[in-house]
C-alpha positions as CSV (number, residue, x, y, z in Angstrom):
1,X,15.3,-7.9,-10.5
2,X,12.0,-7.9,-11.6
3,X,9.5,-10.9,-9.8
4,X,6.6,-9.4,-11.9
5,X,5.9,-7.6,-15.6
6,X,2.7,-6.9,-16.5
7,X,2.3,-6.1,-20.4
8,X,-1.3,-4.4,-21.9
9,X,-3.5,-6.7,-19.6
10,X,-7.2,-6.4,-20.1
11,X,-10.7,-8.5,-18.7
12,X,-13.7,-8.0,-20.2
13,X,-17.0,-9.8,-19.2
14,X,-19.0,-9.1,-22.0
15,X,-19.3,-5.7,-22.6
16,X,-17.9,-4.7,-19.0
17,X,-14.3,-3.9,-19.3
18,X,-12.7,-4.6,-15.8
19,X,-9.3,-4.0,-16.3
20,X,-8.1,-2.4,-19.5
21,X,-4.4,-2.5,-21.2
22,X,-2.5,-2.3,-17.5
23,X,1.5,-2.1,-17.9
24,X,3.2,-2.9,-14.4
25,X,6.7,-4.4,-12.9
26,X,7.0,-5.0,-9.5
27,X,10.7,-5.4,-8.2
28,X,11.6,-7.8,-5.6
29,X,11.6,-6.6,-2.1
30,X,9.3,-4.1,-2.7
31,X,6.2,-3.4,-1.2
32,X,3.5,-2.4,-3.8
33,X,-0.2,-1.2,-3.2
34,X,-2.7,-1.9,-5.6
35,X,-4.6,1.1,-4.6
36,X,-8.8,1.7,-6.1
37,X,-11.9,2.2,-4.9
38,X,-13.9,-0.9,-4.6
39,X,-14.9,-2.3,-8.3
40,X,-11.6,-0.9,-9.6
41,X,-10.2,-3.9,-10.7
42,X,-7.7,-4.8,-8.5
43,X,-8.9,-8.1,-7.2
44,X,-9.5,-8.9,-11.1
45,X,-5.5,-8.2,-11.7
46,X,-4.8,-10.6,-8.8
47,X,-7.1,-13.3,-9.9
48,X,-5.5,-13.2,-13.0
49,X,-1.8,-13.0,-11.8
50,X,-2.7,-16.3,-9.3
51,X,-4.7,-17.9,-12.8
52,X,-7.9,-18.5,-11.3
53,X,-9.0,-16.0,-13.9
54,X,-8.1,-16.1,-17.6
55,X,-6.8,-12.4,-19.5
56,X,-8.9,-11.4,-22.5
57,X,-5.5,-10.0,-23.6
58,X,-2.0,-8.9,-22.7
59,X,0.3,-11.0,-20.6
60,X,2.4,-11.1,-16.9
61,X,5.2,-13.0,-16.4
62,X,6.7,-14.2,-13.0
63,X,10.1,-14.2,-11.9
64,X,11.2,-13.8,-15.3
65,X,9.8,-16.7,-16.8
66,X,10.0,-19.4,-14.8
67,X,8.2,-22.8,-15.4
68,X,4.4,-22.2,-13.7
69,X,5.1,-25.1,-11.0
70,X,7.7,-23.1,-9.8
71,X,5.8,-20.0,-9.8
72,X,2.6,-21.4,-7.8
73,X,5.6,-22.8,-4.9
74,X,7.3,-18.8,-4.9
75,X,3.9,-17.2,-4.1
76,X,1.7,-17.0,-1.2
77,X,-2.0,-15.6,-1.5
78,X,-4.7,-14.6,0.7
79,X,-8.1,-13.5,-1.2
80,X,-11.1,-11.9,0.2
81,X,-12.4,-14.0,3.5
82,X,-10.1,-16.6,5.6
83,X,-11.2,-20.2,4.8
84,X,-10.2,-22.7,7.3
85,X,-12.0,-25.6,9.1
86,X,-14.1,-23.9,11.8
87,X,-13.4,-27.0,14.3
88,X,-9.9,-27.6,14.1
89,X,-7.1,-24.9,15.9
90,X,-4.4,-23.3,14.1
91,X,-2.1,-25.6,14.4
92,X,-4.1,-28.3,12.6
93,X,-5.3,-26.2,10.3
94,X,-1.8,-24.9,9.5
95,X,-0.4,-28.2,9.1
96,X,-3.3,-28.8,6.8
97,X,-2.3,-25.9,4.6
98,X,1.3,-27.4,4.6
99,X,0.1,-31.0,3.7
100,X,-1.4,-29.1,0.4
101,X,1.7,-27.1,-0.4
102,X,3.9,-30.0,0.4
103,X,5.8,-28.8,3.0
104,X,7.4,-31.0,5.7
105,X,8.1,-29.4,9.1
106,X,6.7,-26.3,8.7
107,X,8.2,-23.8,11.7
108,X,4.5,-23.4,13.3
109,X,6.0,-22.0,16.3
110,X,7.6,-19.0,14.6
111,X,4.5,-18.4,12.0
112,X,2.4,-18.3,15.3
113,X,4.3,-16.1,17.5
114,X,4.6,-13.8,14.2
115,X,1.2,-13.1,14.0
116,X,0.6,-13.2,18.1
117,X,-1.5,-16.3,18.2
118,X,0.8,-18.8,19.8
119,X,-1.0,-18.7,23.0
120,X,-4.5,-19.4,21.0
121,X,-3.1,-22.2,19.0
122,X,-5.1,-24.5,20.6
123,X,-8.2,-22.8,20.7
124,X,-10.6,-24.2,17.4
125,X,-10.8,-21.6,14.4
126,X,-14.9,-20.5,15.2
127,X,-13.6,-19.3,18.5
128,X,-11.2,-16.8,16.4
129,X,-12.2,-13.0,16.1
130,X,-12.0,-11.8,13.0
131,X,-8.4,-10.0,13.1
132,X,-7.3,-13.6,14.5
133,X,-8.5,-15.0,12.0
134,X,-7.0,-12.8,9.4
135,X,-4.0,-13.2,11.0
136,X,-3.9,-16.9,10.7
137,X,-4.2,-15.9,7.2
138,X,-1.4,-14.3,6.9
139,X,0.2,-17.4,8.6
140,X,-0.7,-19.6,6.1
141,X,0.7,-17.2,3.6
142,X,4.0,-17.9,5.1
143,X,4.1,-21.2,5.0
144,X,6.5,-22.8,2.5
145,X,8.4,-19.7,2.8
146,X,7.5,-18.0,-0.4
147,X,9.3,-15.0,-1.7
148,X,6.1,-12.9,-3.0
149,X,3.2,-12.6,-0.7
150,X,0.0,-11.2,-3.1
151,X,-2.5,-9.6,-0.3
152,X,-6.3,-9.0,-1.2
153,X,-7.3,-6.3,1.4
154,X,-6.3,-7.9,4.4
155,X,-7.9,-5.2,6.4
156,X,-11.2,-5.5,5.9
157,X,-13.9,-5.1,8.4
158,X,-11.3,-5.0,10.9
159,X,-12.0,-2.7,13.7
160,X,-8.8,0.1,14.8
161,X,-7.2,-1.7,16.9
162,X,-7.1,-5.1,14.3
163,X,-6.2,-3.3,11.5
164,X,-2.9,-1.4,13.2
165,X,-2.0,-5.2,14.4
166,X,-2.3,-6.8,10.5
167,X,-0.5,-3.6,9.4
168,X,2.4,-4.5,12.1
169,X,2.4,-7.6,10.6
170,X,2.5,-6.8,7.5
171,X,5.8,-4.3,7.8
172,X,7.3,-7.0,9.9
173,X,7.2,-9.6,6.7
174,X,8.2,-6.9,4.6
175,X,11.2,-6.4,6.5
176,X,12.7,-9.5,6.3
177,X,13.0,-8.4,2.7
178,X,9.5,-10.7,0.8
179,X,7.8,-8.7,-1.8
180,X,4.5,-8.0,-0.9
181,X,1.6,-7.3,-3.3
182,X,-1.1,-5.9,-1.9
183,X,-4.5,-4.5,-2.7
184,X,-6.8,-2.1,-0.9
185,X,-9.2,1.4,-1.1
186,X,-7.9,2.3,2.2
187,X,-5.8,5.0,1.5
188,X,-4.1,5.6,4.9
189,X,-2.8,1.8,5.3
190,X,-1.5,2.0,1.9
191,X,0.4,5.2,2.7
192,X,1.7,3.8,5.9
193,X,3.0,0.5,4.5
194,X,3.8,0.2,0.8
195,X,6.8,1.6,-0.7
196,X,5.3,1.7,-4.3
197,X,1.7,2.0,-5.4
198,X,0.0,1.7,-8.7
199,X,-3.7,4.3,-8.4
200,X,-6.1,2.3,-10.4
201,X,-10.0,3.4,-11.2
202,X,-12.7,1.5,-13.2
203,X,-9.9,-1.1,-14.8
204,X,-7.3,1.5,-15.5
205,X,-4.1,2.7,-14.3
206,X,-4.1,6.2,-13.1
207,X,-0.4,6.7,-12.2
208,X,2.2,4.5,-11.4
209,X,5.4,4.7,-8.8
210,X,7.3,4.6,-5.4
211,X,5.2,6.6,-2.7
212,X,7.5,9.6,-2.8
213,X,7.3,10.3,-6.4
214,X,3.4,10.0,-6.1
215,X,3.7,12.4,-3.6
216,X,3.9,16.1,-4.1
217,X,7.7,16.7,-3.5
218,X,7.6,20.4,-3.1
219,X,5.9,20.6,0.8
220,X,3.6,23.4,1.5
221,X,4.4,25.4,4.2
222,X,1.6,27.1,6.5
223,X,3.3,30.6,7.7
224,X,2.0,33.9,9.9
225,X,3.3,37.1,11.8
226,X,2.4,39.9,14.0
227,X,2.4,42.0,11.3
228,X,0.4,40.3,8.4
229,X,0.6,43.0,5.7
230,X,4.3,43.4,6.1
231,X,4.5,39.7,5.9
232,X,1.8,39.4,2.7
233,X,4.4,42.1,1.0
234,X,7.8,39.7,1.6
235,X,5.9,36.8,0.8
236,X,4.7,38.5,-2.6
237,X,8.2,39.9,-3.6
238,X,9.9,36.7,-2.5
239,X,12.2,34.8,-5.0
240,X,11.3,31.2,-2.9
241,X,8.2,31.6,-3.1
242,X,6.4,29.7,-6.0
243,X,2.8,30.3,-5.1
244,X,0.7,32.0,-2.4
245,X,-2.5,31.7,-1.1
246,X,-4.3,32.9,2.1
247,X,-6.1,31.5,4.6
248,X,-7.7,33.0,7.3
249,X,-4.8,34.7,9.3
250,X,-2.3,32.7,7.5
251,X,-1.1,32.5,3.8
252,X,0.0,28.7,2.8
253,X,3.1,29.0,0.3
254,X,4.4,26.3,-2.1
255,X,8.1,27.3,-2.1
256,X,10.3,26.9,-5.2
257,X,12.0,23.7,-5.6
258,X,15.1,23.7,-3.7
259,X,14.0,25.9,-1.2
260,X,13.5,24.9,2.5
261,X,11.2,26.5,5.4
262,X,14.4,27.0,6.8
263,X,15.5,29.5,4.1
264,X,12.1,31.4,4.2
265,X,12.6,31.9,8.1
266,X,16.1,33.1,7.3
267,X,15.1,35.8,4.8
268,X,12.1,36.4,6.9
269,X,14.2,37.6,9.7
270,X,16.5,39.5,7.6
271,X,14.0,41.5,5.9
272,X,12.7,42.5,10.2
273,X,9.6,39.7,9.8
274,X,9.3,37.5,12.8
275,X,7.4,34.4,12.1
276,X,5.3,33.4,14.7
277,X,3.4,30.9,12.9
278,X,5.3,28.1,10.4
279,X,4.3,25.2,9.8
280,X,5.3,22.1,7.0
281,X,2.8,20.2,5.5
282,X,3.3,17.6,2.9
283,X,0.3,16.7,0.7
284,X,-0.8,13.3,1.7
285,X,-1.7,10.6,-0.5
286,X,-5.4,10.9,0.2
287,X,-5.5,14.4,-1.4
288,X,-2.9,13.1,-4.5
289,X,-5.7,10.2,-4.9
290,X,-8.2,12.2,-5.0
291,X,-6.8,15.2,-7.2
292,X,-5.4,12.4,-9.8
293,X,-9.1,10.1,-9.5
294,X,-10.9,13.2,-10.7
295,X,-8.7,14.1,-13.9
């Protein structure tokens, strides 16, 4: 079912276009990455989808249409920095976030131990680092229970160790089966926890899909032997072979579809080649992004 269609959306300031004709639908239960370099557009989309920010045209609906007090009481939102009285601890301030959502009861204990800050709870918010603090964030996302979670980079100006926790997090929600939007230029954490992503550069939509169709789905395979013209001559002849290119000591193949590694050692072999060398490699996102953001 679809909690989100995007139809031709724009935003223009003026004469700067900042997001131009974007078509999207987001499923529920999905987790979708709004991925762009900075200035893309995608914390424009996301202003607009939460209507602090008003479309110069095109529309989005929610949930299919459902009346806009619902919508605001199905979403939870965290944009850009984490605002929370510096002098009060995460429990006040969470209860605080649940007076203004009107929630009663809100399971604190739970939210807390979800994002590992039960045994700070008591400490006051200016005594938070800044991966606690976006981790009480992420807390106050949660409260209400909402089904759709919209995230604007919740990583940033974390440090290693901060951003692996918020991504744990993150795939933690996600599997108790919320649909997460989320937006960021960090191509790695995108990779590692979306299941869909939308490419988008200078307000327009690049491509469009679940991670594996993004993805190349033909791996290349790294390969070498003892005997390298031999193997440069099988490799050449080869009916699973599909392209070849060399590399130092090694040629790098992309097979034809259908075709495994497996089945290249197996002909290898029978044709007196020993591979001493083989080696899969899938094309990563990074080098998709970067081969689709310079067409």
């Amino acid at each position: 079912m679809p909690v989100l269609t995007v139809k031709n959306l724009a935003k223009s300031y003026g004469r700067l276009v900042a997001l131009e004709g974007l078509d999207l639908t987001v499923e529920a239960g999905q987790v979708f990455g709004l991925l762009g370099p900075n200035g893309s557009g995608k914390t424009t989309l996301l202003g607009m989808l939460l209507d602090v920010l008003h479309p110069s045209a095109g529309t989005f609906t929610w949930f299919e249409g459902a009346e806009a007090s619902q919508v605001r009481r199905r979403i939870g939102a965290f944009l850009e920095t984490p605002n929370f009285y510096p002098y009060l601890d995460a429990d006040q301030n969470l209860s605080l976030v649940a007076a203004i959502k009107r929630v009663s009861n809100p399971p604190l204990d739970s939210l807390l131990e979800l994002v590992q800050l039960k045994d700070r709870r008591r400490s006051p918010f200016r005594t938070y680092s800044l991966g606690m603090k976006q981790r009480l964030a992420l807390a106050a996302c949660l409260v209400g229970d909402p089904e759709v979670l919209i995230l604007d980079e919740p990583t940033n100006g974390l440090d290693p160790q901060g951003m692996v926790e918020v991504r744990h997090i993150i795939q933690k929600i996600a599997a108790q089966g919320k649909t997460i939007i989320l937006a960021s230029h960090i191509l790695d954490e995108v990779e590692k926890i979306c299941s869909h992503v939308a490419i988008i550069k200078k307000g327009k939509l690049l491509a469009v899909g679940a991670i594996g169709s993004i993805l190349s789905d033909q791996p290349t395979v790294e390969v070498g032997a003892a005997d390298f013209e031999k193997l440069h001559q099988f490799l050449s002849s080869s009916s699973l072979v599909k392209k070849i290119t060399r590399d130092d000591n090694r040629f790098v193949l992309e097979l034809e579809p259908g075709r495994s590694p497996g089945d290249l050692n197996t002909l290898a072999f029978a044709n007196g080649i020993v591979l001493d060398h083989l080696v899969m490699k899938r094309q990563s996102l990074e080098a998709e992004f970067l081969e689709i953001t310079r067409k």
